[in-house]
C-alpha positions, -999 to +999 in steps of 0.1 A: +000+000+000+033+021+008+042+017-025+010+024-047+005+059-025+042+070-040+023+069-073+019+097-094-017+106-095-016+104-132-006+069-129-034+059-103-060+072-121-045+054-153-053+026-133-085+039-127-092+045-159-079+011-177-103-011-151-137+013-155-129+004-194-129-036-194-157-033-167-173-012-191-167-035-220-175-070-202-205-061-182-236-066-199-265-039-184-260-014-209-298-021-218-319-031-188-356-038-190-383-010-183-406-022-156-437-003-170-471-016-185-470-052-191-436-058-178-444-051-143-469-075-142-448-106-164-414-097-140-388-105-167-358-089-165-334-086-196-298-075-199-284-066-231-246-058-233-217-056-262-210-094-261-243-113-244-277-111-234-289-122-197-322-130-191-342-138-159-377-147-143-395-147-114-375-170-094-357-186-117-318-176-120-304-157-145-291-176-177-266-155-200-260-163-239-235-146-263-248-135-289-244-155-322-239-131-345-227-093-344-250-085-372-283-091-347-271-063-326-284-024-335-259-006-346-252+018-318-236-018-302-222-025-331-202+007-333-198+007-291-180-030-295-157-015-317-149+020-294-147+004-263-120-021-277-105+009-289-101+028-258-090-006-236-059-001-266-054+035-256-054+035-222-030+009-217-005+023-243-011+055-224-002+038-191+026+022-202+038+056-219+030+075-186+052+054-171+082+063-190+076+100-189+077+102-151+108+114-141+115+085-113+118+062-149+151+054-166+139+057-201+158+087-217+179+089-185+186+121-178+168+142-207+144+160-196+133+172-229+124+133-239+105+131-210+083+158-213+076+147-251+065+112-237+043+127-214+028+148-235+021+117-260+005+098-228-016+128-222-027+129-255-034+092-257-061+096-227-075+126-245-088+105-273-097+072-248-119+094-232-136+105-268-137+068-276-151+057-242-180+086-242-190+087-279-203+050-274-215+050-239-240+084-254-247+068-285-260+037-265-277+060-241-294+085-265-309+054-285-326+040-254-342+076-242-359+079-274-370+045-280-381+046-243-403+078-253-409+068-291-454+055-287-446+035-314-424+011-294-441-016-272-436-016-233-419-051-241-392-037-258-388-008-243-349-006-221-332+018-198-298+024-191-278+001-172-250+006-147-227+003-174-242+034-193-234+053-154-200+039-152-191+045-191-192+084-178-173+079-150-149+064-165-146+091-195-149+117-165-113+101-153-098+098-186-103+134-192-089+145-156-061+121-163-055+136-197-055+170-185-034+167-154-006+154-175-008+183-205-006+207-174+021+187-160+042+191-194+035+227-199+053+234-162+078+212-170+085+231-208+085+262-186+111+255-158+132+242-190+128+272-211+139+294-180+167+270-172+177+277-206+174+309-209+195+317-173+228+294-187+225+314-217+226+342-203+255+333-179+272+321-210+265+355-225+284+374-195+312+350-194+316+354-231+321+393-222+342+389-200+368+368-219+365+387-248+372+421-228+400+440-218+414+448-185+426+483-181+436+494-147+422+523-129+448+554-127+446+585-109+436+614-126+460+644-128+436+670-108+436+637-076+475+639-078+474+676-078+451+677-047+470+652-028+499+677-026+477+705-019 
């Protein structure tokens, strides 16, 4: 425990960030039944997620399937599948990059500069995770509000959002904080090194002044000999 509180709080909520996206991904209450009309009469409660269906009655347990083709999912699942195997990618490059661009790491030894460049790239990275993580979870969530509200569509198959939907934005929400902590980490470190930078040049500047100067020696003026014997 010692050790994972001497983490950089980029790092812990890269953690964070990289288990809320496979929880995301795996779980499967994206879509959860709407107990209203008929269905609070029948009990059945349905589960749809990105990989498998779970279904349950009245006291019976619940019994999960995956699904048997990707082409009987809407498309909003379709396209989440896809974004949310995207940003399980991105995070964990950006982890692993973050990692490097602390300064505690040995990659780039010493160079600062390096650094700074790789944590800027991990920054970056869980910029666009969190864009890939929220445009799906929305997607998913904007479909079932209007089906929800569309008269058209029976009580049966009507869904609301699950806690994955909840802990999509969550998730997105630490991405982002993640992301930005580590751009405004980089832009301090760019500006202690551009004022490190700019002293030694200018205490090269005097010492190349002073090398290239003269030495004269200070001698009395005639009028201070003149008043010394006076």
């Amino acid at each position: 425990s010692r050790s994972f509180r001497k983490l950089p709080p980029s790092l812990v909520l890269g953690f964070f960030g990289l288990f809320g996206t496979i929880a995301v991904t795996a779980l499967p209450t994206w879509k959860v039944s709407a107990f209203i009309g008929a269905n609070l009469i029948v009990m059945e409660e349905l589960w749809e997620g990105l990989w498998m269906a779970c279904y349950r009655q009245i006291n019976v347990k619940m019994q999960c399937k995956v699904y048997d083709s990707l082409l009987i999912l809407p498309a909003e699942l379709q396209a989440a599948r896809g974004f949310m195997c995207v940003s399980i990618a991105l995070v964990f490059s950006a982890l692993i990059v973050t990692a490097f661009g602390i300064q505690k790491s040995n990659c780039c030894g010493d160079n600062m500069k390096n650094k700074n460049i790789v944590l800027a790239v991990g920054g970056c990275l869980y910029l666009i995770s969190f864009l890939t993580t929220l445009i799906p979870v929305s997607w998913v969530s904007d479909s079932i509000i209007r089906q929800f509200y569309n008269p058209t569509v029976l009580d049966a198959q009507k869904r609301e959002m699950g806690q994955a939907i909840f802990i999509g934005w969550g998730t997105s929400g630490v991405l982002l904080a993640t992301g930005i902590i580590l751009l405004v980490r980089h832009s301090k470190r760019r500006s202690k090194e551009e004022d490190l930078y700019h002293d030694v040049y200018i205490m090269e500047e005097k010492s190349a002044i002073k090398e290239d100067s003269i030495y004269l020696p200070q001698t009395g003026s005639g009028l201070h000999k003149f008043q010394e014997y006076v």
